[in-house]
N, C-alpha and C positions, 0 to 999 in steps of 0.2 A: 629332700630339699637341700641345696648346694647352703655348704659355711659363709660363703664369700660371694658376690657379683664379679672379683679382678683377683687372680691372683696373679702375684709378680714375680717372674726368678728371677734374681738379680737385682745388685743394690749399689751399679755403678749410675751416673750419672742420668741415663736414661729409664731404669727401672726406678730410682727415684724421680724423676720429673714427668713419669708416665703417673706413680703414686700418690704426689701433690696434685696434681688435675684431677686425677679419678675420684681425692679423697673431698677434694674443693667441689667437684660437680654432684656431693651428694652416694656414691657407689661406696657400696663397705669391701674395703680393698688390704688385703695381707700379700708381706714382700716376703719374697724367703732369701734370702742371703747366705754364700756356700762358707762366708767369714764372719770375724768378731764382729768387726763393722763396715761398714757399709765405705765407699770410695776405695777399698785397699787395693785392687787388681789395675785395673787400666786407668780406670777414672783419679789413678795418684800419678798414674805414669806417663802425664803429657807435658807437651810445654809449656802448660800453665798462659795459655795464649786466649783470650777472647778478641776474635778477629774475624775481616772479610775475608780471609784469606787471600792477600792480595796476586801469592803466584800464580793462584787459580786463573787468573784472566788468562794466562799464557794457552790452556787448553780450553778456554773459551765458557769457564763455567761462569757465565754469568749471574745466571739465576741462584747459584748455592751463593755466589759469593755477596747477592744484594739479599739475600734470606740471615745469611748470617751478620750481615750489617745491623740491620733491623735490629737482629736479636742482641744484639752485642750494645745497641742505646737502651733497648727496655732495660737488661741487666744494669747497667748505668745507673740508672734509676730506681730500679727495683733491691739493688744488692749490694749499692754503694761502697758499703762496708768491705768489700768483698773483691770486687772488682774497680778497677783505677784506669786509666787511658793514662801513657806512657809516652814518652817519646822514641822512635825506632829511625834508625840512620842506616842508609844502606850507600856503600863508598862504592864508587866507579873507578877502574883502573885502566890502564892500559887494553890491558889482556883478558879485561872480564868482556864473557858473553854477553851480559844484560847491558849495552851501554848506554850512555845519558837518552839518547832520543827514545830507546823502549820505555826504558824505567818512565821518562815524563809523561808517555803514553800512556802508562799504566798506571802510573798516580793519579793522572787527568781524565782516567775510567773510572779509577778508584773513588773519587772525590763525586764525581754525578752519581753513582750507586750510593751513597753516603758514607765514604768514608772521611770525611772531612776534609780540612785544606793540606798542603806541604809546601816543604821552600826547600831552597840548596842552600847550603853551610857556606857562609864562605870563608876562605882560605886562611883567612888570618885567625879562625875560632879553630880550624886543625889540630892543634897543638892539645887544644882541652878534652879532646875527641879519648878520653880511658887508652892513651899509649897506643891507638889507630897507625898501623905501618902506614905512613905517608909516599914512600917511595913509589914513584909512578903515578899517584893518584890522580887525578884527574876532575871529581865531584863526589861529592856527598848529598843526597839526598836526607830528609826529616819531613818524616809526616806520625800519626800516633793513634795504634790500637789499645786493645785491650791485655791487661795483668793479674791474674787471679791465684789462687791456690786450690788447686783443681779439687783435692781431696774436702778440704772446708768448703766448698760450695757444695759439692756431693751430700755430706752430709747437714749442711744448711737447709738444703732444699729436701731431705729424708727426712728431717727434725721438724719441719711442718709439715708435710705430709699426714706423719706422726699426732701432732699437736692435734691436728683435724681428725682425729682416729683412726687412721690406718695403724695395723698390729705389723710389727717387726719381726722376724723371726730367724737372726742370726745363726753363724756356723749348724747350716743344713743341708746338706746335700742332696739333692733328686736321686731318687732309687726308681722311683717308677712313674708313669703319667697314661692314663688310661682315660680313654675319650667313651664319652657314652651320648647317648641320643640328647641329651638336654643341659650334661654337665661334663665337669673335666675333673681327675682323682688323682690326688697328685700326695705320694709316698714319700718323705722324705727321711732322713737316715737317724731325726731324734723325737719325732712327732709322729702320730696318728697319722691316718689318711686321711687329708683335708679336701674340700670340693669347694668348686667355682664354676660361676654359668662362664667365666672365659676364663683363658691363661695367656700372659702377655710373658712375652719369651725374652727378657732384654739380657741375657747372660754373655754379653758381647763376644769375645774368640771363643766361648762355650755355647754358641748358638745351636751349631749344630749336633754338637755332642748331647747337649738337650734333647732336642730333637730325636736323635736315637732311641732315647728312653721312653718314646712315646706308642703305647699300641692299640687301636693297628696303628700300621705304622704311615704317614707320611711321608711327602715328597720336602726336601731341603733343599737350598739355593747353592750353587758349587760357586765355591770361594776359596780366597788366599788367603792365610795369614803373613803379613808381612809387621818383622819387630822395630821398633825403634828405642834408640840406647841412647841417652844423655848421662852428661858425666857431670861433676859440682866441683868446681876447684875453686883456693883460698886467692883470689883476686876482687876486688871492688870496682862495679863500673858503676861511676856516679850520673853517666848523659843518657842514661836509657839502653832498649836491647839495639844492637846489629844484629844485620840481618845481609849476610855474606855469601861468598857463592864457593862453592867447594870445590875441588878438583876436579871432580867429576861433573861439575856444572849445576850440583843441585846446590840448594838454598838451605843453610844452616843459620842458626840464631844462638845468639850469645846474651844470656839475660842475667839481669841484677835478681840472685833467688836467696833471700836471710844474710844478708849481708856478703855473701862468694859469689860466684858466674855461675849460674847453667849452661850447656852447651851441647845443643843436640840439633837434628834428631837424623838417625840413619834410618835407610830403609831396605833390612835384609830378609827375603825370602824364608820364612819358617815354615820345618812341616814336623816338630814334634806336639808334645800336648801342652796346653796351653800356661800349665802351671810349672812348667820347665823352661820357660822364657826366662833367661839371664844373657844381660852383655858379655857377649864376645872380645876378645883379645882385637879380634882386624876392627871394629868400632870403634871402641876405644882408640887406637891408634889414628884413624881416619878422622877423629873429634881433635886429636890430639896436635893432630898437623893442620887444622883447617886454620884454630886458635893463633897456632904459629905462623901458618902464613899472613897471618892479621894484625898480631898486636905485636909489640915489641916485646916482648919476654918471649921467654924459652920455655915451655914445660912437658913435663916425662911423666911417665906412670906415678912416680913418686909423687907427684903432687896432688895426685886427686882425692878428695871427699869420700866421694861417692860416687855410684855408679848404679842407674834403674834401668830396664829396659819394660815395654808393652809392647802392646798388639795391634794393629789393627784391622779391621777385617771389610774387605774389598773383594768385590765380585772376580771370580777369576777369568784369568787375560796372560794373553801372552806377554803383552808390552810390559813398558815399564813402572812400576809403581807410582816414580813419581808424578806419570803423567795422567795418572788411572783417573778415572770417574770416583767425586768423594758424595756423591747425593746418597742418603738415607734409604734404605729400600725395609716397606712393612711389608711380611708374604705371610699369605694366611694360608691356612689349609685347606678349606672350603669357599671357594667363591660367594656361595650363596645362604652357609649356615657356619660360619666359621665361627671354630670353637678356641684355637690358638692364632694367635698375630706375635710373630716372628719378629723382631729389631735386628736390622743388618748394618752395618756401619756407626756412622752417625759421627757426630760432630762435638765437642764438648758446646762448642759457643750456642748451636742451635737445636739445645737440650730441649729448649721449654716450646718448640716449634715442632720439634720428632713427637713430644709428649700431645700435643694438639692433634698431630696428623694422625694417632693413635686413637684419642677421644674419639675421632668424626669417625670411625668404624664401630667404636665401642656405642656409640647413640645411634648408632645403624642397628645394633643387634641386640643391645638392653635399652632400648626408649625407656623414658619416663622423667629422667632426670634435666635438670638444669643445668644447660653449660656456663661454665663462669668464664671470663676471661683474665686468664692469671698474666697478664702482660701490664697489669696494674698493681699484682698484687705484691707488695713489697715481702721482704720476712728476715727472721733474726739472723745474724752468725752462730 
C-alpha cells in the first residue's frame, strides 16, 4: 500500500500550488524539497511581476496572456496582503521600436483581455517621472499590473498547503524513483523509500534531471534553459516600474523592490547544471546600460546591491527566447495509466491555474475525491 496518493518534488511555486489543491481536494500529498525551504531556487528569482504579460501579444499569445489576467484578479483577492497592482509607464522615443500607435494597440488588446484601463502622461507630469531621460521623448504610456514577492507567496501558498496536512520534507534530494505496476518509490538522500500512487515532477530547470533518476526509464521533453539576471541598486523610484526597451529591442523593467530598483531581466542561453546558475559580467553590464540609457544618473558595477540570476525552462527552438512559446506544458508518461506528470515551464502569475490543469489528470486517475475550487480561497502570508 503506497504512504502517499501525490507526492511532489519540488517546493517552488508550482509544486506548492499543485500541493494546496491536492491537499484542499482531500489527497494526502508529501513535498520533498532539494532545500531548507521552499521558494529559494527560481520561484525567489523573478521579477516579482503578477502580470498579463502584456509583450506577449507581440507573438500573438493570446490565450496565456487572458489566462494570466484572470489569474492575476483572483490573487487580488485572494492574497491581497501579498500582491498589489502598481502603476507601470512605458516612454516612447524617437528611436524606439514599439511606437505610440503599437503600444495603443496593445494596451487596447490588453484592456478587453482584462487588463484594465491606461492613459498617456502628459508632458508637463514628465519631470516627476523618477529622473526619466526626457531627451527625444515623445509619450508615456501608464496602465497597471501586478507586484508581489515571489518567495513569500511561494511559501504562503506551501504554509497552507501544510496547514491542510500536506507533510514537508525539506533539504532532500532524489536518489532514486522506481515505477511499479500500481505505485511510484521514490529514494531520497535523508529518508526511507517512500511510495505514492503518483509523482508530480514540479522540480523546474531540474525536470529533467529528475526524470533521469527514474527506472525503467522514460521519455523527457527536449528543452532550453535560458538564465535571467537582475541586479538591485541603491535608487528609489516612487511612480511605479518602467517597462523600457533595450538595445537589443527586448523589454526590461525597472521596479521599486525594499526601498532600491530592481532591474532585469536577460535572457542567456544556459547549458551547465542548474545549481551553477549565477549572473554573468555581459548581464550585468547589459542591465547596467539599459538604466543608463533611461534615467539621468550614471551607474557602474560599483553601485550595485545585488545580483540573482534563474532559469527558465522552455521547450527547445532555434529562435529566439524572447519570442518563444511561455504556455505550461504537463507530460506524463503513460497516456493511459500515468504514474508521473511532468511540470514544464510555467508562469509565477498562473501558479494556481498550472496547479488546476494538474488536479484534472489527478481526478482522471485517483477519482474519489472532491474538487474544491481554490480561486475563492483566500490564505495567510
Amino acid at each position: 500500500m503506497a504512504d502517499y496518493d501525490l507526492i511532489i518534488i519540488g517546493a517552488g511555486i508550482h509544486g506548492a500550488a499543485v500541493a494546496r489543491a491536492a491537499s484542499y481536494d482531500g489527497y494526502n500529498v508529501c513535498i520533498i524539497e532539494q532545500y531548507p525551504e521552499a521558494g529559494l531556487a527560481t520561484s525567489n528569482h523573478s521579477s516579482k511581476l503578477i502580470h498579463g504579460g502584456l509583450r506577449y501579444l507581440e507573438s500573438f499569445q493570446f490565450k496565456l496572456v487572458k489566462e494570466c489576467l484572470h489569474e492575476r484578479s483572483v490573487l487580488l483577492k485572494t492574497a491581497p496582503q501579498l500582491v498589489k497592482l502598481i502603476p507601470f509607464h512605458i516612454p516612447v522615443y524617437k528611436n524606439t521600436k514599439r511606437q505610440s500607435c503599437l503600444i495603443y494597440l496593445g494596451l487596447t488588446l490588453y484592456r478587453l483581455l482584462g487588463g484594465g484601463t491606461f492613459k498617456k502622461i502628459s508632458k508637463s507630469e514628465w519631470h516627476s517621472l523618477d529622473g526619466l531621460n526626457t531627451d527625444n521623448l515623445k509619450h508615456v504610456y501608464q496602465y497597471h499590473d501586478g507586484l508581489t514577492d515571489d518567495k513569500k507567496l511561494t511559501q504562503a501558498v506551501l504554509a497552507d498547503a501544510i496547514k491542510i496536512g500536506a507533510e514537508f520534507l525539506p533539504e532532500n534530494k532524489i536518489i532514486k524513483i522506481e515505477l511499479e505496476e500500481e505505485s511510484v518509490h521514490v529514494q531520497t538522500s535523508q529518508h526511507k523509500i517512500i511510495s505514492a500512487k503518483l509523482l508530480i515532477n514540479a522540480s523546474g530547470p531540474w525536470v529533467n534531471d529528475t526524470l533521469s533518476k527514474v527506472t525503467p526509464s522514460i521519455d523527457a521533453l527536449s528543452i532550453d534553459l535560458v538564465q535571467g539576471t537582475h541586479i538591485v541598486i541603491p535608487r528609489t523610484i516612487s511612480k511605479g516600474i518602467y517597462y523600457v526597451e533595450a538595445a537589443d529591442k527586448r523589454v526590461v523593467f525597472a521596479i521599486p523592490w525594499k526601498e532600491h530598483c530592481l532591474i532585469g531581466t536577460t535572457e542567456t542561453p544556459f547549458n551547465k547544471k542548474p545549481e551553477d546558475c549565477v549572473p554573468q559580467k555581459e548581464e550585468i553590464e547589459y542591465l547596467l546600460t539599459t538604466w543608463n540609457q533611461y534615467f539621468n544618473d550614471t551607474l557602474t558595477n560599483d553601485d550595485i546591491l545585488e545580483s540573482f540570476a534563474g532559469l527558465r525552462v522552455l521547450p527547445a527552438a532555434d529562435d529566439s527566447a524572447f519570442n518563444r512559446k511561455r504556455e505550461t506544458i504537463l507530460h506524463t508518461d503513460n497516456d493511459k495509466n500515468a504514474k508521473i506528470i511532468s511540470i514544464y515551464g510555467g508562469k509565477l502569475t498562473a501558479h494556481r491555474a498550472t496547479a488546476e490543469a494538474v488536479m484534472e489528470i489527478v481526478h482522471k486517475r485517483l477519482p474519489g475525491h472532491d474538487k474544491t475550487d481554490t480561486s475563492v480561497l483566500s490564505f495567510e502570508s
